[in-house]
N, C-alpha and C positions, 0 to 999 in steps of 0.2 A: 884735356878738356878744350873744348875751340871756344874761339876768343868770340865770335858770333852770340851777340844775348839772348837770341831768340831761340835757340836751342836748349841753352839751359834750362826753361821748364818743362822740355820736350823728354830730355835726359834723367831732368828729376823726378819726373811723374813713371820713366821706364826704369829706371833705377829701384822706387818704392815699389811698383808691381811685379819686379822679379823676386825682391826681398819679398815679396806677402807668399806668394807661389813658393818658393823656395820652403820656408815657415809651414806654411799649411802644409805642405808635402810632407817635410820631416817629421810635423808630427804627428801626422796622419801613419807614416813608416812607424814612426814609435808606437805608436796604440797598436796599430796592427800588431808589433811583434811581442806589445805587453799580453795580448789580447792571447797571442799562440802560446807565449808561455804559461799563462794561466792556464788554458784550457792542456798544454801536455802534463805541468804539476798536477792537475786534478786527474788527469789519467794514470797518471802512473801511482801517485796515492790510490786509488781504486783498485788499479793490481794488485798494490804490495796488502792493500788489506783482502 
């Protein structure tokens, strides 16, 4: 971290908007793949009956 004080809320404000992006993404990635797996479980129960 640089010893410069003026940076540091430059760092913390880029630091907390990579953590929200980062967050959103993943669990945007997670629903998306909860979302395929549901929809392939319901396809393949429709097969097997």
């Amino acid at each position: 971290m640089p010893s410069d004080t003026r940076t540091w809320p430059i760092a913390a404000v880029a630091a907390a908007l990579a953590a929200l992006v980062l967050s959103v993404g993943f669990a945007g990635w997670i629903r998306h793949a909860g979302e395929l797996m549901l929809s392939l479980g319901q396809a393949g129960l429709s097969w097997c009956l």
